[in-house]
N, C-alpha and C positions, 0 to 999 in steps of 0.2 A: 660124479656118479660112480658106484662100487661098483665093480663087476666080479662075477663069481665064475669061477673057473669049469669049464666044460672042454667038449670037443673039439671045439671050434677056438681056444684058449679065453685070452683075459677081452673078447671083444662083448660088449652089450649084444642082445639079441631082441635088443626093443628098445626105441624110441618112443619118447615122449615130446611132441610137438605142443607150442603152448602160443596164442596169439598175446600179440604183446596191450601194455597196459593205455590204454584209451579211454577217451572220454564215454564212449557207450558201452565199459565192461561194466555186468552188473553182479558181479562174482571173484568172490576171493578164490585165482586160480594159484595162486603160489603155497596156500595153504593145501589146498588138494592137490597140486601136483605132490607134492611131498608123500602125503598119504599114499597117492597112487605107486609111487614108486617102490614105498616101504612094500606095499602090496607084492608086488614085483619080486622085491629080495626075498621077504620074507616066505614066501612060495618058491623060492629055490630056480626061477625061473630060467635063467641062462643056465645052470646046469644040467636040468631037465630038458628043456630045447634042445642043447647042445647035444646032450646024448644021441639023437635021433638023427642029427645031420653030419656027412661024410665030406663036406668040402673044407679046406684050411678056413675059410672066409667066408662068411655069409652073403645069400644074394639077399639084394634089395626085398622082394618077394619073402624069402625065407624067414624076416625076422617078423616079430610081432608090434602096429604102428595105432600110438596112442594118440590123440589129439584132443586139447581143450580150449575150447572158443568161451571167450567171455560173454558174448550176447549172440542172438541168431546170427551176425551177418558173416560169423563161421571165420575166420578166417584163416584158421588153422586148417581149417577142411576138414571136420569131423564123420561128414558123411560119406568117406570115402578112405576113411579108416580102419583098424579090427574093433578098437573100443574108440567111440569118441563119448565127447562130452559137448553141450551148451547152455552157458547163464542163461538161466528165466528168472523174469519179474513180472508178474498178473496183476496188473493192474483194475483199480477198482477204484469205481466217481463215485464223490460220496456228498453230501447235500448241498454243499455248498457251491456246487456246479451253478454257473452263471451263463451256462451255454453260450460262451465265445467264439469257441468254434476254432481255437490255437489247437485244441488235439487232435481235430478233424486235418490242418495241415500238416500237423507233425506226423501221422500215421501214413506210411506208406503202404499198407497193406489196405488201406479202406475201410476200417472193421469199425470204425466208430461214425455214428451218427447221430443226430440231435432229437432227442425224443421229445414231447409236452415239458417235462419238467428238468432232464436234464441231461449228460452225453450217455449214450449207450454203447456197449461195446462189444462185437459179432467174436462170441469165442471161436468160431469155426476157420474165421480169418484173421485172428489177432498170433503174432508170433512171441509174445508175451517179451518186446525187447526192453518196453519201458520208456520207451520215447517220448509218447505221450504224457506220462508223467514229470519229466522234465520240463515239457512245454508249459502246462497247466500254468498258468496266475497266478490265482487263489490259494493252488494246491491242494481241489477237491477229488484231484486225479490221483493215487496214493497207491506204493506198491505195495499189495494187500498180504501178498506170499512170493518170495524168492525162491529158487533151488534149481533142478540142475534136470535139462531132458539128456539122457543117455541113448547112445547108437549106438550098435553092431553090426558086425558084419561090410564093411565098406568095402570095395580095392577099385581097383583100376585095372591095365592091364588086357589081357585077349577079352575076355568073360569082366566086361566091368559089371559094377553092383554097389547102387545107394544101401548102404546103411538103412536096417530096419531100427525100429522105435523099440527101444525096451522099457524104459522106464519115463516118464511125460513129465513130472514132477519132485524129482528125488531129492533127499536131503543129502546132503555130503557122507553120510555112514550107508546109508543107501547105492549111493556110485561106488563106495568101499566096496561095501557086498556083492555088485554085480560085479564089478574086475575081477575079486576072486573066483565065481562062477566061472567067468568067461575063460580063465587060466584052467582053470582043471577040464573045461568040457573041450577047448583046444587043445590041453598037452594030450590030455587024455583019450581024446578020440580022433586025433589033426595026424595027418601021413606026411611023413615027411616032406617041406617045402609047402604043403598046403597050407593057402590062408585060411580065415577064420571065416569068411564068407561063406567057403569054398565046405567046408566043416559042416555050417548050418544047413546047408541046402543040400547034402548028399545024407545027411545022418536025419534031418529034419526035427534036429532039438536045437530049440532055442535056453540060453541060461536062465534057471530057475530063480 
């Protein structure tokens, strides 16, 4: 990783946390993490940060922490991030459904059940991870649209706080665009040492 010289010297002022490569990632994160990063440099961001903070070394708290999870089951922790990220896959049964009833045990969320003619699937409950179409036989269960729910706002800490939803189905130029939002509406309106969270809920904008 580059770093660009500030304040605080040659130290990053943001991680990038990334879960590693597994059998239920449904997302090319090495390709976006890259982007994300360029995002990063190319936004001048450690030196911009830096200018704003007084200590030799950054605290944990002070810097700004990215994470991207290749399927819902997070495990980079996205929702307790400033920007996260995680793979979706929306799955969709398409005629050939023989109603076996393999999706219904592969779904842990409950969201699918067997209608007259074939499985259906509760979007209200379904975490679009894909499972289900793994399982399928026939392969009438088929991931119709991939791409990527984005979070903001996460921490931990005195004041913890989940991560709100920004975007539910993004394309990779998409999560582009929102990072950079999110860098200007933090540099630009973030008090020193204050997270991003902490940002949205006292200014009450969220990135456009």
């Amino acid at each position: 990783m580059k770093y660009a010289q500030g304040k605080v010297g040659r130290i990053s002022l943001f991680i990038i946390n990334k879960c590693k490569a597994c059998p239920n990632r449904v997302a090319d994160l090495e390709r976006l993490e890259n982007k994300l990063q360029q995002v990063m440099m190319d936004r001048d961001f450690n030196t911009r940060l830096g200018a704003k903070l007084d200590k030799g070394r950054p605290l944990h708290h002070q810097m700004f922490h990215l994470a991207l999870a290749g399927c819902p089951n997070s495990c980079s922790q996205p929702q307790i991030k400033d920007f996260g990220v995680q793979g979706q896959a929306r799955p969709e049964v398409g005629e050939s459904c023989d109603k076996c009833g393999a999706c219904i045990e592969a779904c842990m969320e409950a969201a699918i059940s067997i209608g007259e003619d074939k499985a259906s699937i509760d979007r209200n409950l379904c975490l679009n991870c894909g499972q289900c179409s793994r399982a399928c036989p026939t392969g009438a269960l088929q991931i119709g649209r991939a791409g990527y729910r984005v979070l903001v706002g996460g921490k931990l800490g005195r004041h913890p706080r989940l991560a709100s939803e920004l975007l539910a189905m993004a394309t990779e130029n998409q999560v582009v665009e929102a990072l950079e939002h999110c860098v200007e509406l933090f540099i630009n309106e973030g008090r020193p040492g204050e997270r991003f969270g902490s940002v949205i809920e006292r200014t009450a904008k969220m990135p456009s």
